[in-house]
C-alpha positions in Angstrom: 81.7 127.5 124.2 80.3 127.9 120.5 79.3 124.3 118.7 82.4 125.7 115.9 84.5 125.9 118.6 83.6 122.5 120.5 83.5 120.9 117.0 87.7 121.8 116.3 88.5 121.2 119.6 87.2 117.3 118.8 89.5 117.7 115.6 92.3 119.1 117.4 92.5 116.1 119.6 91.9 113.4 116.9 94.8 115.1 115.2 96.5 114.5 118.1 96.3 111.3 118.3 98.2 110.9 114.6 100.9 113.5 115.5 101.7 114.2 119.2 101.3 117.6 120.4 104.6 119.2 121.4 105.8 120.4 125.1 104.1 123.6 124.5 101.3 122.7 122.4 98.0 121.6 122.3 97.5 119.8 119.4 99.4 118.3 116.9 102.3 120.5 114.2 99.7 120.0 111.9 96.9 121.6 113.2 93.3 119.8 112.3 94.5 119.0 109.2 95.1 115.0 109.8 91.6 114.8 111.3 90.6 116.0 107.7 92.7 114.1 105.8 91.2 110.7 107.5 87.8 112.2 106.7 89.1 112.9 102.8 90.3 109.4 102.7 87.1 107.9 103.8 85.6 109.7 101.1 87.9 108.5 98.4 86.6 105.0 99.3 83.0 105.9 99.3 83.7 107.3 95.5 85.7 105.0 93.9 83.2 102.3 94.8 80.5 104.5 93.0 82.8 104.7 90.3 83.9 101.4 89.8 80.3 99.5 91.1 78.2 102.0 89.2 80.4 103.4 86.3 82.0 100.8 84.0 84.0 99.5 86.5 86.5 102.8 86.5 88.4 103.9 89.9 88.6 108.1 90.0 90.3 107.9 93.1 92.9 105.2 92.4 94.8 105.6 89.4 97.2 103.1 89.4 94.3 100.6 89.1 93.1 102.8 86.2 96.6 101.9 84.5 96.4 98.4 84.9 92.6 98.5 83.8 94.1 100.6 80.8 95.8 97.9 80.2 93.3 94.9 80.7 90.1 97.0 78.3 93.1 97.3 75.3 94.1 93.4 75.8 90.5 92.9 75.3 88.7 92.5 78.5 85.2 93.6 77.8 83.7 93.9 80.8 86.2 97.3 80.9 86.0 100.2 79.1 88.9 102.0 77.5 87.8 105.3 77.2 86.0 105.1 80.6 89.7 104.9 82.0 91.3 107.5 79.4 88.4 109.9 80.4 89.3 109.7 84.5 93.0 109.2 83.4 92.9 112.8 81.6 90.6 114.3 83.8 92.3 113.5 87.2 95.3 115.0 85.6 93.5 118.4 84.8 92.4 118.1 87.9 95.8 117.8 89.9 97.5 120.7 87.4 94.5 123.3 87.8 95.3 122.6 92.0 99.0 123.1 90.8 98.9 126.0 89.3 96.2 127.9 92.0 98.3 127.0 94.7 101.6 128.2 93.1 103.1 131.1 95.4 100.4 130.1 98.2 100.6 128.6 101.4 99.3 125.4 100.8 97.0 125.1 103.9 95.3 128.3 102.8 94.0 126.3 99.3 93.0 123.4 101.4 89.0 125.2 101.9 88.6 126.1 98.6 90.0 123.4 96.7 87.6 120.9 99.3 85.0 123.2 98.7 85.5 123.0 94.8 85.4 119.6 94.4 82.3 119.1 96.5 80.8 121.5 93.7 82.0 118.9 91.2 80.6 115.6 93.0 77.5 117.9 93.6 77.3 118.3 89.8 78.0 114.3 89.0 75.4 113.8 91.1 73.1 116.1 89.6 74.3 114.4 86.1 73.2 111.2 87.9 69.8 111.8 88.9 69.3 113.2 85.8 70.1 109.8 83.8 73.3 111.0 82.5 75.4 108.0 80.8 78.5 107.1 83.0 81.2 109.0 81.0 80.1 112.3 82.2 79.9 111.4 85.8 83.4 109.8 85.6 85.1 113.1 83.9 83.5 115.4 87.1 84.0 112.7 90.2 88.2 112.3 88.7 88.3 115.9 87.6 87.5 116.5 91.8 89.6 113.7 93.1 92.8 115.5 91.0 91.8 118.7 93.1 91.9 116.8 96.1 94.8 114.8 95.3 96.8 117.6 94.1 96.3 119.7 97.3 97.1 117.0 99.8 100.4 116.0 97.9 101.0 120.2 98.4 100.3 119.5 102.3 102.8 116.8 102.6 101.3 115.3 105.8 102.7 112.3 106.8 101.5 108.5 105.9 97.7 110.4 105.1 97.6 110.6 101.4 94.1 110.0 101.4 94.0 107.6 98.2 97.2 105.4 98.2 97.6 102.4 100.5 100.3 100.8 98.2 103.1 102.2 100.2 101.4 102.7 103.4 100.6 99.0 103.5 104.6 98.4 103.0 105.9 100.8 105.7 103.2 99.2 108.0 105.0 95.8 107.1 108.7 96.7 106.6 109.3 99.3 109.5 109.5 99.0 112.5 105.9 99.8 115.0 105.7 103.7 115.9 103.3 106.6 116.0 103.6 106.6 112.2 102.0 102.5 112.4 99.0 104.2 113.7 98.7 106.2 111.2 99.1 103.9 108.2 96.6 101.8 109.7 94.4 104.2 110.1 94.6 105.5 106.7 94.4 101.7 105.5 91.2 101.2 107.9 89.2 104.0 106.8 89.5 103.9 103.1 88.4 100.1 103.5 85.4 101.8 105.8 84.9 104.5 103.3 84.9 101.9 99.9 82.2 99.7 102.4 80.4 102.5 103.2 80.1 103.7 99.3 79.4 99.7 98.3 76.4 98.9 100.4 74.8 102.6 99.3 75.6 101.8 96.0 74.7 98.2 95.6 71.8 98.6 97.9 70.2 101.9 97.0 71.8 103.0 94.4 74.4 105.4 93.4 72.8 109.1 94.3 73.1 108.2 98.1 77.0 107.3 98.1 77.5 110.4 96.1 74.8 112.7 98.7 77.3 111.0 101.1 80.2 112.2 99.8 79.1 115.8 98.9 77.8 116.4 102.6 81.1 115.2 104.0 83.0 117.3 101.5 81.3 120.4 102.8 81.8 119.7 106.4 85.2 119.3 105.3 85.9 122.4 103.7 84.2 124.3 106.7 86.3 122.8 109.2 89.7 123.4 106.7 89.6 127.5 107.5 93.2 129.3 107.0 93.7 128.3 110.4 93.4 124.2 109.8 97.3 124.0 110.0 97.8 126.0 113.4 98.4 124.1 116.3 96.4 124.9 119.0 98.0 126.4 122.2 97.6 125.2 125.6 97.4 128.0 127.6 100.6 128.5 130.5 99.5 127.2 133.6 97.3 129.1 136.4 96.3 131.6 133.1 92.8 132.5 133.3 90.2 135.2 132.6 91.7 138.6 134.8 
C-alpha cells in the first residue's frame, strides 16, 4: 500500500466517524471531505488569531465579528480600525463571489482542490507581504480575500454542522437539540476552531506572526492534495470473500 493511499484511508475513516458509512459502504456519503473540513476549520482559527492579534484587531475568518467591530471603530473605539474591517469586509466578499461564479455549472466537490489550493497561494502571498514588513492592510485584503474562497466553496458543499468558520449556530444546535451523531460533529467543529485559534495565538504571541501564517499555508496544501475529484466518493468495502484471482 502507497503512503497516498494509507494517508485517505486515515481520512476515510475519520470521516467516518462524522457521518456513518452506509450498509454497503466504507466510509462516510461524503467521502473524505469532513476529515478536510475539520482540518479547514482548524485553520480558520489559526488565521483569525493572526489577524485579529497581529493586524488591528480584524477577524478575516469571522465576519459577523467584523460587523460588530464595524460598529464599535465608527462609535469611536480606537483601539479598532474602520477601514481595517471595510478592507476584510469587501475583500471576503470578492472572495466568496469569484468562488461563486467559478463554481457555477460545476460539481462542487471538483472546485474544492483548486479553490484550497488558491487560497494557500493567497496566505502564501500575506505572508510573503509579512516578512517583507508590509503594513497590516495589505495582509488583511489577501488572508479575507482567501477565507471568501474557502468560505464560499464549503457553503457550495453543504456538508452538515462543518462550516468551518461559524460556531454561532452550531453552539445552539449543540444546546437546543437533542444528542446524536450530528452532537459530535458540532463539537468537534466547536473544539477544533478553539484548537486552531490556540494554536495560531501562542505562534503569534510567542514568535510572531510568519509562523502561524507558515502553519496555515502548509496545512492548506496538504489540504488541497488530499481534496482530489474524488474527495466526495465514498469508499467501497469490497463484498465479502473478494480477493485478488
Amino acid at each position: 500500500m502507497t503512503a497516498g493511499a494509507a494517508g485517505r484511508g486515515i481520512l476515510h475513516r475519520l470521516a467516518g466517524l462524522l457521518f456513518p458509512p452506509g450498509p454497503q459502504g466504507g466510509s462516510g456519503p461524503h467521502g473524505v471531505l469532513p476529515a478536510l473540513l475539520v482540518a479547514l476549520t482548524f485553520v480558520s482559527g489559526v488565521v483569525d488569531a493572526v489577524s485579529y492579534l497581529g493586524l488591528d484587531h480584524t477577524f478575516v475568518a469571522n465576519m459577523t465579528g467584523n460587523v460588530a467591530f464595524l460598529g464599535f471603530a465608527l462609535a469611536g473605539d480606537r483601539q479598532l480600525s474602520a477601514t481595517a474591517s471595510l478592507l476584510a469586509l469587501g475583500a471576503f466578499l470578492a472572495g466568496a463571489t469569484a468562488a461563486g461564479r467559478l463554481r457555477r455549472g460545476r460539481e462542487p466537490a471538483r472546485t474544492f482542490a483548486p479553490l484550497v489550493s488558491a487560497q494557500a497561494v493567497l496566505v502564501a502571498g500575506a505572508l510573503a507581504l509579512s516578512a517583507g514588513g508590509a503594513g497590516a492592510l495589505p495582509v488583511v485584503g489577501l488572508l479575507a480575500l482567501g477565507m471568501g474562497l474557502q468560505n464560499a466553496v464549503v457553503h457550495g458543499l453543504g456538508v452538515p454542522d462543518l462550516t468551518t468558520t461559524v460556531v454561532t449556530r452550531t453552539l445552539t444546535g449543540l444546546a437546543a437539540d437533542p444528542w446524536d451523531r450530528a452532537g459530535v460533529r458540532r463539537v468537534v467543529s466547536v473544539a477544533v476552531l478553539f484548537c486552531g485559534a490556540l494554536a495560531g495565538g501562542l505562534l503569534t504571541i510567542h514568535h510572531g506572526s510568519r509562523w502561524a501564517l507558515a502553519l496555515a499555508v502548509a496545512l492548506l496544501l496538504g489540504i488541497a492534495l488530499a481534496g482530489g475529484p474524488r474527495a466526495a466518493e465514498p469508499r467501497r468495502r469490497p463484498p465479502t470473500g473478494a480477493g485478488p484471482p
